[in-house]
C-alpha positions in Angstrom: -12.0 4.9 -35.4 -8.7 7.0 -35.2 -6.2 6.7 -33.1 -4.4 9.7 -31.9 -0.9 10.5 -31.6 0.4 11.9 -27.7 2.6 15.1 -27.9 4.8 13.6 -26.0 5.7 10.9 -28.9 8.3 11.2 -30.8 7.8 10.7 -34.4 4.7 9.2 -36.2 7.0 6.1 -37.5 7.8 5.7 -33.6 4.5 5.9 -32.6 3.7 3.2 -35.4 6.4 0.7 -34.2 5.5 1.1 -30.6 2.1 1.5 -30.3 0.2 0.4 -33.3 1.1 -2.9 -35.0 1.6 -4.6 -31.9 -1.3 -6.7 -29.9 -2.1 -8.3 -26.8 -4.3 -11.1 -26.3 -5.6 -13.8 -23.7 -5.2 -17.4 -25.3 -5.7 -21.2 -23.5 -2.3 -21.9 -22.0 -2.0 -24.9 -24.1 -1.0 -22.8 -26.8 2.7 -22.5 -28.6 3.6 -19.7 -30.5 2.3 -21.7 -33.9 -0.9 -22.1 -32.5 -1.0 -18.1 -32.1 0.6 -17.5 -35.7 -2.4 -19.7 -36.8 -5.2 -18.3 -35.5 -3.9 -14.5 -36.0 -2.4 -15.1 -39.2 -5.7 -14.2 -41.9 -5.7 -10.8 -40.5 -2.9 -9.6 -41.9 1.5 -10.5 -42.1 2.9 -11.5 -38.7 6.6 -10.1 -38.0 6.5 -11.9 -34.8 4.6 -14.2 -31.8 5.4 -14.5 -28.6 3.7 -16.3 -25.7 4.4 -14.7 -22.1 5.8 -17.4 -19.9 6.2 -17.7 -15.9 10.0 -16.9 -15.2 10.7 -20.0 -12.7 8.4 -22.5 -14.2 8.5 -21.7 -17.9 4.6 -22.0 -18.0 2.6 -20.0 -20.2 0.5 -17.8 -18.6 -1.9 -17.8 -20.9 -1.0 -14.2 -22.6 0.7 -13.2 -25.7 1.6 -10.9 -28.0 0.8 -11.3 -32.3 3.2 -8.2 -34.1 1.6 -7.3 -37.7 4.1 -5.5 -40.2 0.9 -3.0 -40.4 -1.4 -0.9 -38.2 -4.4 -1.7 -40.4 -3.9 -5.2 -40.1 -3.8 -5.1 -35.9 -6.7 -3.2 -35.9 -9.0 -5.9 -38.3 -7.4 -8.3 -35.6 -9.0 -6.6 -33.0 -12.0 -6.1 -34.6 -12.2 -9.2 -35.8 -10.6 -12.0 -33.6 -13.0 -14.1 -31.0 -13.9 -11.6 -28.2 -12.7 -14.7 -25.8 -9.0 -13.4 -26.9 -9.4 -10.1 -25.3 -7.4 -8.3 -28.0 -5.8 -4.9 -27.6 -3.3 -2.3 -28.9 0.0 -3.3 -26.5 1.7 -1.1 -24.3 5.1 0.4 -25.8 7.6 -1.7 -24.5 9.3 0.9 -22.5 6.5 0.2 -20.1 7.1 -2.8 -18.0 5.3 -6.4 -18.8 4.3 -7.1 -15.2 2.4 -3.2 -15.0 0.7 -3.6 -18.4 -0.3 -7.5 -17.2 -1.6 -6.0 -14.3 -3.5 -3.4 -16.1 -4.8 -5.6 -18.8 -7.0 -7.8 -16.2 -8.3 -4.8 -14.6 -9.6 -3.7 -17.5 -11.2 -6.7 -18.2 -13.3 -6.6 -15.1 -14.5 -3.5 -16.0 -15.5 -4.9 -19.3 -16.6 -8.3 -17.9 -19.1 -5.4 -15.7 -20.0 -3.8 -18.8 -20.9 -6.4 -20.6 -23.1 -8.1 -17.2 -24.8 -5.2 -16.4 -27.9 -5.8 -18.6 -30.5 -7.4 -18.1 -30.4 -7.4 -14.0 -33.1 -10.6 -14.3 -30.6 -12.6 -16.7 -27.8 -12.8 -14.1 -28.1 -15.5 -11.5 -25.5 -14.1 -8.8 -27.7 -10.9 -9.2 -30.9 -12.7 -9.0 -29.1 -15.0 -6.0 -28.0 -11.6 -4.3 -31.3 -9.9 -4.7 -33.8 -12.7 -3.6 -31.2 -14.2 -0.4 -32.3 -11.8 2.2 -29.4 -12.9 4.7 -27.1 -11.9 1.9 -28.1 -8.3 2.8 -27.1 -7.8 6.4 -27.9 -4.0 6.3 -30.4 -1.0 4.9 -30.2 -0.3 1.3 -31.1 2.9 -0.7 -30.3 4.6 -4.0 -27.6 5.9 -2.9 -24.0 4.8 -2.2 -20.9 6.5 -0.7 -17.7 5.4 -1.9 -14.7 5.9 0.2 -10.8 5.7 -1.2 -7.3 6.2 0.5 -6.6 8.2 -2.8 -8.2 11.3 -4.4 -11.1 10.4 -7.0 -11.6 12.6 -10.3 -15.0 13.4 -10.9 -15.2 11.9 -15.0 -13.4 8.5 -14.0 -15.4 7.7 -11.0 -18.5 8.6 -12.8 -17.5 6.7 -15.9 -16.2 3.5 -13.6 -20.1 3.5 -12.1 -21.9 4.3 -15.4 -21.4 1.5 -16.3 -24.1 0.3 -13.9 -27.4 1.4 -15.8 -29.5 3.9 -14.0 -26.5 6.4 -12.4 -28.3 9.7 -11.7 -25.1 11.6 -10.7 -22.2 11.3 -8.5 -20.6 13.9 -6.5 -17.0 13.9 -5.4 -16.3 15.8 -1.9 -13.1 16.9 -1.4 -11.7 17.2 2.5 -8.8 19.8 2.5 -7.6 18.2 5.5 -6.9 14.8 4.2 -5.4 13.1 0.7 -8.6 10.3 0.7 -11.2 10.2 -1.4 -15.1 10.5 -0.7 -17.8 10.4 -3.4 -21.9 10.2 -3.0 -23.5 8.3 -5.7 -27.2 7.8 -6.5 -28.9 5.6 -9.1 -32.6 5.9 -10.4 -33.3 1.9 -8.3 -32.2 0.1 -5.6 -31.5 -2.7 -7.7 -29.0 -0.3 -9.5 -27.5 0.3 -6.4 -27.1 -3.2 -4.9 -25.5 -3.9 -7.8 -23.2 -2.1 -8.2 -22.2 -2.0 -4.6 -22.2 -5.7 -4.8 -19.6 -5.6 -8.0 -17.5 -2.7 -7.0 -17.0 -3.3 -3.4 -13.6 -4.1 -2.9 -12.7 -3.3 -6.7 -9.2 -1.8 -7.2 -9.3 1.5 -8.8 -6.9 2.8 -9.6 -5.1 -0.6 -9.4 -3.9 -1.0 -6.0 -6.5 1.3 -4.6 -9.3 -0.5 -3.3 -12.7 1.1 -3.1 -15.3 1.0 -0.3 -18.8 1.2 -0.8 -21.4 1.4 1.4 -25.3 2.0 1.3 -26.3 5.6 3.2 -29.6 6.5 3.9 -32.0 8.5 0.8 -35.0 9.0 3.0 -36.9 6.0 1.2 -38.0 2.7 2.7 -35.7 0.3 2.6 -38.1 -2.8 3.2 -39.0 -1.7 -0.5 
């Protein structure tokens, strides 16, 4: 895996200090800053540890950041660590903490989607959802329409619902008249749709931005 440098960066040893020794992980908020040093310590030499604390009550919350004196060695941690740590490169630190917080946990919804997505059988809110027929008050299809207050771009939508197994395409309309955003997506199963629809109803993307998604008719029988 390489990790490119932006043009807009200034030089590679700034990029390195910035970007590429420093990481940011999700830890029990019982921890101190030994605790981190501990368990990040055998990937590599720690300059620093800090624990990201709430500014009235001085209460972790539950964040930190592990600085390694080398890029190699922040990348093993990544690798390496527990995935219940939720390690990844840190922003610079030109970019504010509360953004990049922000950031961080919707990220790890999309990953927490990824990583539920498959089998459809193993999950019991989707099993719960599919089998409860009062849960679904109206008609479902293959096909979804997604409706945002700002403009979509046709490789992140797609991506953000790909993630869903069985996308067959999604296609971005554009209305000249307005700034919103309207999209039409279709997957190869209802299952794939009710799904999705049932994770990324309501999901902020970008953050801020919440999506709506609704079932529209696909010609199909619905009872099915």
């Amino acid at each position: 895996v390489f990790i490119a440098q932006s043009r807009a960066s200034g030089s590679h040893r700034d990029l390195e200090d910035e970007e590429l020794t420093r990481i940011f992980v999700m830890i029990p908020k019982t921890y101190t800053e030994e605790d981190l040093r501990e368990k990040f310590k055998m990937y590599g030499d720690i300059e620093y540890c800090s624990i990201i604390k709430n500014k009235t009550t001085g209460e972790s919350k539950g964040l930190g950041y592990v600085r390694y004196l080398k890029p190699s060695q922040a990348a093993r941690a990544i690798e390496e660590c527990d995935r219940s740590y939720r390690a990844i490169l840190a922003e610079p630190k030109n970019k504010s903490s509360e953004s990049f917080e922000h950031d961080y946990y919707t990220n790890n919804m999309r990953q927490d989607l990824r990583g539920n997505t498959l089998p459809f059988c193993m999950q019991p809110e989707f099993c719960s959802f599919e089998k409860t027929e009062t849960r679904i008050q109206e008609p479902v299809s293959k096909r979804l329409s997604v409706i945002s207050r700002l403009p979509f771009i046709q490789e992140q939508l797609f991506a953000l619902f790909d993630l869903v197994p069985g996308l067959e395409y999604c296609d971005v309309q554009r209305d000249p008249h307005t700034n919103s955003g309207y999209a039409v997506i279709q997957y190869s199963t209802a299952a794939s749709a009710i799904y999705a629809k049932y994770k990324l109803h309501g999901f902020e993307y970008p953050p801020g931005n919440r999506l709506t998604v609704i079932f529209l008719e696909d010609g199909n029988d619905s009872s099915e």
